[in-house]
N, C-alpha and C positions, 0 to 999 in steps of 0.2 A: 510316835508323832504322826500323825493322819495328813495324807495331803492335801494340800486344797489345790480345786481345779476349778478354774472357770469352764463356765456354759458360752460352748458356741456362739459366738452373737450372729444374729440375723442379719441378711445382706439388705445394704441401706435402699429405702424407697426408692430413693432418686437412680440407683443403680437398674434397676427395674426399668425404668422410666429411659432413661438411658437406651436400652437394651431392644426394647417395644418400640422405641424413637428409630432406630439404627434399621431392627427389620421392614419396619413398615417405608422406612427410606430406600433400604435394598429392592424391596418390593417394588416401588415406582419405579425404579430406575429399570427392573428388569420391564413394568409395561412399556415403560416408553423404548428400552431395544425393542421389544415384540414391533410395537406399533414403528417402529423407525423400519425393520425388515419390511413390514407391508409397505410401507408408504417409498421405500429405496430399494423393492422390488425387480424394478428393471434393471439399479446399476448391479446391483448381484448378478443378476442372469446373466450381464454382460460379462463380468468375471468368472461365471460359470461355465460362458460360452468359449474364451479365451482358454483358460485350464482343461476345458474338454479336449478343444481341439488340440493340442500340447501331449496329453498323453493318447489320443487317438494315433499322434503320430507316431509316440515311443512305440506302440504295443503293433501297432500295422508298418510302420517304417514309410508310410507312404504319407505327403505332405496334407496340410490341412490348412485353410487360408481363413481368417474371421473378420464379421464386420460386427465389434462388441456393442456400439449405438444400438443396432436392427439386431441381435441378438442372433447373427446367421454362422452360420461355417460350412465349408465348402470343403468338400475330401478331393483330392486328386488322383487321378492313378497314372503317373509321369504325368504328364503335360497337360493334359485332357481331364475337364470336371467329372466325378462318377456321381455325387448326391451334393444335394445342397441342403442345411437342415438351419430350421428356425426352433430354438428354443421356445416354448412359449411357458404361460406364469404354471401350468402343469409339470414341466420337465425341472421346475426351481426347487432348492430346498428350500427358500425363504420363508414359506407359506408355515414350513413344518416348523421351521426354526422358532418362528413367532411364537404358536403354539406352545411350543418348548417353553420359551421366556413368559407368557401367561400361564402359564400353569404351575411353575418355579415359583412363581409372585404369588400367587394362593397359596404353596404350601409354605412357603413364610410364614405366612401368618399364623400356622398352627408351630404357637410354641414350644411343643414337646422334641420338635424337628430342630435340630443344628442346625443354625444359618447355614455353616460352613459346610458341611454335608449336603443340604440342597443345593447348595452353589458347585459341590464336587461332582452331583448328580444331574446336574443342567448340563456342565461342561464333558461328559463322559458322554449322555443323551446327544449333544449337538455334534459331537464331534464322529458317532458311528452316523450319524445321519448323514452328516454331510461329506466323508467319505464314501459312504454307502452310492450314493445320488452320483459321485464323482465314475465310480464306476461302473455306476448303471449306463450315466451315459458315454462312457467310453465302449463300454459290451455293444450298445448298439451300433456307435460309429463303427466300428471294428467288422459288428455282423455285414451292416452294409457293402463296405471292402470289401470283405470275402465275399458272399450270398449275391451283392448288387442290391440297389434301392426298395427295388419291388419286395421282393420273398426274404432280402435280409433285415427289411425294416420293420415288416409285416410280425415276421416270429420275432424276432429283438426285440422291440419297443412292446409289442400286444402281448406274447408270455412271457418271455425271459425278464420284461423289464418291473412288468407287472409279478412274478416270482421274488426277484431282488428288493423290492418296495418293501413287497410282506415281509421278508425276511429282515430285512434291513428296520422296519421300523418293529418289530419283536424283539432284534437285538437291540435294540436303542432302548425299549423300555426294559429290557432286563438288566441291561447294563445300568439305566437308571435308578432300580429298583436296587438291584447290588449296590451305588454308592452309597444309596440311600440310607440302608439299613446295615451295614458292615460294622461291625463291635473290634476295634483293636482291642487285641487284650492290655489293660491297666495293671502297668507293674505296681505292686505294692510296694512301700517301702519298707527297709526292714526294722524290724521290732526287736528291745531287748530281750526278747524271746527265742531272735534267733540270733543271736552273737554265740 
């Protein structure tokens, strides 16, 4: 006796529809984080500034004072100020962050791409950045302490920091490009073939 098998049926339109609906929803919502990072530019730097100064102090042991409104921090060496430094929208990752989240939302829309793997590859992307940045600027508060304002600011911020950037945003897209395209392998299941 012959068996009969049905044919696959095709996944319903409206599942489609669905699908296309959900990415291109995912998509806004990443412009509008992009566009909320530029436009909440300052309170980030303010939080930028507060967490600089924090491990500035872990890694020199010497106190660090902030005014996160004016986006400033102040190193101390005991008692006595040794640099004062103002964050500006240059030293923020915000700018890059944005970026990140517009460019996520494009590739949305190509659907040969897993939502969920773009989504796995944004948050990998953001996440060496914005460590990356975290200890760029701590290297410089750090260099300052040691070296002093003048010659430790000078080499910190203008190569070292500009060194860390490059680097840092090469590792951010390969890390992004890795989420991106990474194949788990797909257990089969098993076949009366193999009992």
């Amino acid at each position: 006796m012959a068996q009969i098998t049905s044919a696959p049926t095709p996944p319903a339109a409206g599942g489609e529809l669905v699908a296309r609906t959900g990415r291109g929803l995912l998509a806004v919502g990443l412009c509008a984080a992009g566009a909320s990072l530029i436009v909440l530019a300052s309170t980030l730097r303010a939080l930028e500034t507060t967490v600089s100064a924090r491990a500035i102090e872990l890694v020199t042991g010497q106190a660090a004072a902030t005014a996160p409104a004016a986006n400033v921090m102040v190193l101390y060496d005991g008692r006595s100020a040794v640099s004062v430094f103002k964050l500006t929208s240059e030293c923020s990752v915000a700018y890059l962050l944005a970026a990140v989240m517009f460019g996520g939302a494009a590739l949305l829309l190509v659907r040969r791409l897993a939502w969920l793997r773009v989504v796995a590859a944004l948050t990998v992307a953001a996440g060496i950045l914005t460590i990356v940045n975290l200890g760029r600027l701590t290297a410089i508060g750090a260099a300052v302490r040691i070296w002093g304002p003048g010659r430790g600011f000078e080499i910190s911020h203008t190569y070292l920091g500009s060194m860390v950037t490059f680097v840092g945003t090469c590792l951010a897209g390969l890390g992004f490009a890795a989420a991106l395209v990474v194949h788990r392998r797909r257990v089969q299941p098993a076949t009366t073939a193999d009992r």
